[in-house]
N, C-alpha and C positions, 0 to 999 in steps of 0.2 A: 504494500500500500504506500502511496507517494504521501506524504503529510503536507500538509500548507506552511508552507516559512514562515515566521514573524520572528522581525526583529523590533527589539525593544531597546531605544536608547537612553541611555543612562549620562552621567555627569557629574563633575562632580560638586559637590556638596547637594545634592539630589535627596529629597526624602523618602525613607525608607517606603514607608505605606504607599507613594506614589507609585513607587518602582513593581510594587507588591500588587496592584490594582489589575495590569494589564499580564504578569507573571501567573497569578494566581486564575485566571478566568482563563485561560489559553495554554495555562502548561502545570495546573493542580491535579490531584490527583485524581477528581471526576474527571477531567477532561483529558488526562495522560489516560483511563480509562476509555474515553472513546478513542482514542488512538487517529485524532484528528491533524495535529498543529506539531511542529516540532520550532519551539523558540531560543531562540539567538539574545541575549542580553548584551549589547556594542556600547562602545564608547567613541568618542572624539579623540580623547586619548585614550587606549588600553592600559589596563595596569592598577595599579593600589588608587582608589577613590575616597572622598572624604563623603560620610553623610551628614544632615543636618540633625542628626539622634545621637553622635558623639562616641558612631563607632564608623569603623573604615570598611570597605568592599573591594572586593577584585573583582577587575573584568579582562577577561582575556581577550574578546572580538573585539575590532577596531569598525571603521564603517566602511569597510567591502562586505558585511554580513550583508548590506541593504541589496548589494546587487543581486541578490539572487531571492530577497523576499515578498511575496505576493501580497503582505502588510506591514507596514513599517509604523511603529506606535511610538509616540515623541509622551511620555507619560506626565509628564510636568516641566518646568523651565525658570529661574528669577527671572521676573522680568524685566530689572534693572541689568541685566547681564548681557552684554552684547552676545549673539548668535557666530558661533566661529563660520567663515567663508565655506571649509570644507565640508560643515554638516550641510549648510544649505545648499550646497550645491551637488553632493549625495542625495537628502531629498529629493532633487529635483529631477535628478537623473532617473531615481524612481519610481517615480510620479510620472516620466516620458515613456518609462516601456513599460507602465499598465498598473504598477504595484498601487494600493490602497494605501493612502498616508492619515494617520488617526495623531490627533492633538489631543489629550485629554487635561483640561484642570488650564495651565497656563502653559503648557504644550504649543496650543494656538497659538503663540506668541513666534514659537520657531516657526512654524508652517505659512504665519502673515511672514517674518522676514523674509522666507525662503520665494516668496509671489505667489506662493500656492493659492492663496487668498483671494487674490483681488478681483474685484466683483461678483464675488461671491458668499450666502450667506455662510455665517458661524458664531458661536458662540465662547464663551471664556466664563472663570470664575466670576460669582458677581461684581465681590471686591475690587478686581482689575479694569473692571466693563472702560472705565473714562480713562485710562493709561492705555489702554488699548485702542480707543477709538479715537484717542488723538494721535498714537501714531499711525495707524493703519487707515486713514480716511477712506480707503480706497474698499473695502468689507463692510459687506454688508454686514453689521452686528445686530444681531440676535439677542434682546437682554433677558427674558424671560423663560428661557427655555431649559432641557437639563442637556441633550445637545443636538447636533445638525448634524443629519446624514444627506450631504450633496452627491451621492455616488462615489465619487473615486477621492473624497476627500472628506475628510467626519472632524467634526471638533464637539468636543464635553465643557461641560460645567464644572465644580467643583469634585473632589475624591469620591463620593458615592454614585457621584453621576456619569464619572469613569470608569465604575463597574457597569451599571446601564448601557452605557454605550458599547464597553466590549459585549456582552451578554446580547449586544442588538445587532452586533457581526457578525456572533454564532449564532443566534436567530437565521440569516438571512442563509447562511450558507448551508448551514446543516438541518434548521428544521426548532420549532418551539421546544418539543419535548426534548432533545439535546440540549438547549440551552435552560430548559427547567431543572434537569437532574443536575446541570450546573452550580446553578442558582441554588440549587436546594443544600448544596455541598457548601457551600457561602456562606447560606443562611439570610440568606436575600431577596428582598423581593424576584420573582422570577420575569416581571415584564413591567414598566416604567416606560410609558410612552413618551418620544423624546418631547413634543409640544407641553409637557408639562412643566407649571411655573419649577424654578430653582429653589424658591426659598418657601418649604412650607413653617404656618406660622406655629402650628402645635405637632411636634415630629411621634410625641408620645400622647398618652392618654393622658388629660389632666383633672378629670375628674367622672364622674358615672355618665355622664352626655356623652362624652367621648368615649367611653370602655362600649356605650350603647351603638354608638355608631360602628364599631370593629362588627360588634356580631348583624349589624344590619350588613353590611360588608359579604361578608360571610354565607348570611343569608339570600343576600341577590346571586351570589355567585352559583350558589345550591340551583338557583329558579331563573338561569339565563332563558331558559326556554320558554318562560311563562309571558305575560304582561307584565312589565313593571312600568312605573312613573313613578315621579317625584311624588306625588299626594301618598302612595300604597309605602314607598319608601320612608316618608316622614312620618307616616302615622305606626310604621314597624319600629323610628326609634323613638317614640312620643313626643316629638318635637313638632313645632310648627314649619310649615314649609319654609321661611325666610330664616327659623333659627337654624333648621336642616341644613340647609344650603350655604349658609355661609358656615358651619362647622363642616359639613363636609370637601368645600371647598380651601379651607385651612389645613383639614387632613390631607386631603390627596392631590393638589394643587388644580385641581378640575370642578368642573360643574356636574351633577349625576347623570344628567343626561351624557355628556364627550363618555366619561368614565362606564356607563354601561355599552355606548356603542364601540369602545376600545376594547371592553374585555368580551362580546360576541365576537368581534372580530378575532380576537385574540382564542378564543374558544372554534370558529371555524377553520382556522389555521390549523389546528394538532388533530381536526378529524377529518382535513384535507391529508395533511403530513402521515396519518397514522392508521388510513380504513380506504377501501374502495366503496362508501356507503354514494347510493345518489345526490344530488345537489340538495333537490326537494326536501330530503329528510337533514341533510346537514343544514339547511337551514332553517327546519325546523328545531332542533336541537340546540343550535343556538342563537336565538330565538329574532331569527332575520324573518322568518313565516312564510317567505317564497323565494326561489331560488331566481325572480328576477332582483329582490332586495339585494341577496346574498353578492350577485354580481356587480350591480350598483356601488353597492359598498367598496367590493375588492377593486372596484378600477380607480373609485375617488380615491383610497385610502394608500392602493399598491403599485396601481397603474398596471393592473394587468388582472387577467381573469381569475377567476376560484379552477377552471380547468387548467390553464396554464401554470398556476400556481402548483395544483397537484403533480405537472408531469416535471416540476424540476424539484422534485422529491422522492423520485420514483429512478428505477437503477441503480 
């Protein structure tokens, strides 16, 4: 079996968890389990590195690792730190014969130096959004979001949302349920839509309204198939529609309506990926109710059909 390249650049004074974001989602042990990815960890210089945790790293690959990999992930960046000539220009070399370049967190920051960027949307942590968009005038920036997948170039938000984003390259390559048993190996949400805001206002429960709204959560997910609405929603967590909604859009950065049509979508996906069942019944199942919805859905959402979807999952 050939494995998909990725290299992973590092640097130094580089923090650990950063490096560990795009390491851990593409070469941990669920995913050395699917026997998918074989990753490269390169530097600018190879050799003893400093981290910003107050211990030291070695890296043995220098950046010819990039030439030969089919994603190149730039995990974090200062962004007070100039961009050395020879990574950008390594980038770009791989960027010209087809390779995927992923920015995650302040990543972006090398991928704007390198031109990757320009006129094109992405996004960055939120903290950097105005240092970035004074020097990058030329990108479209993205402040809302957790990140932008423009096809042949992806940029994230902040360190969770550079798990997301890796998790939504394994998504596309290999299939939901691959990157669920991922996710689940994590302990991580298994799908974070990337149009969702970055900063949500209550990440945990902060009191019984909140713990109610998890098991309402919970409960729609059980009854994708049924009717839901906001009214049947709010009155499952005794709340009024407008307290509902604005608590559920503090928790999950969405409104209930994006968030239930993202997770059918996300529910028609693994029983495309995972059954030869008809369209008809997969979209009843989740809970599209006719396979002209089901289709509708997959072209705004995917740009491409629920058939065509299932046959690049297939072989």
């Amino acid at each position: 079996m050939n494995l998909e390249r990725i290299a992973v650049v590092a640097f130094d004074g580089i923090s650990p968890f950063h490096l560990s974001v795009p390491c851990a989602v593409f070469d941990g042990p669920a995913a050395r389990r699917e026997r998918l990815f074989e990753v490269a960890v390169c530097a600018p210089v190879p050799g003893p590195l400093r981290s910003d945790a107050g211990f030291g790293l070695h890296v043995d690959r220098g950046l010819e690792a990039l030439e030969t990999a089919g994603i190149v992930v730039v995990p974090s960046w200062h962004e007070e730190d100039p961009v050395p000539a020879d990574l950008c220009a390594a980038l770009r070399r791989a960027h010209g014969r087809g390779a995927r370049i992923v920015g995650l967190c302040l990543g972006s920051f090398v991928l704007a130096e390198a031109g990757l960027l320009d006129g094109r949307p992405a996004t960055t942590h939120w903290a950097a959004m105005e240092a970035f968009a004074r020097r990058y005038p030329d990108v479209a920036l993205r402040q809302d979001v957790l990140y932008v997948d423009d096809g042949d170039v992806l940029t994230s938000a902040g360190t969770a949302a550079g798990i997301d984003c890796c998790l939504h390259v394994v998504r596309q390559g290999h299939g939901a349920a691959v990157a669920n048993r991922i996710a689940r190996s994590l302990v991580v949400a298994p799908h974070r839509r990337g149009g969702q805001a970055q900063y949500v206002e209550q990440p945990l429960p902060a009191d019984a309204g909140d713990a109610r709204l998890g098991e309402v959560l919970a409960w729609a997910l059980a009854r994708l198939d049924r009717p839901l609405d906001l009214d049947a929603l709010a009155a499952r967590a005794l709340m009024s529609r407008r307290t509902f909604t604005r608590r559920f859009r503090d928790a999950t950065g969405s409104s209930p309506a994006q968030w239930l049509a993202h997770q059918r979508l996300v529910r028609a996906q693994r029983l495309l990926e995972e059954g030869d069942a008809p369209l008809e019944q997969i979209a009843a199942r989740a809970g599209f109710g006719t396979a002209v919805s089901l289709r509708q859905r997959f072209q705004a959402a995917l740009g491409l059909s629920p058939s065509a979807y299932r046959r690049s999952f297939r072989g």
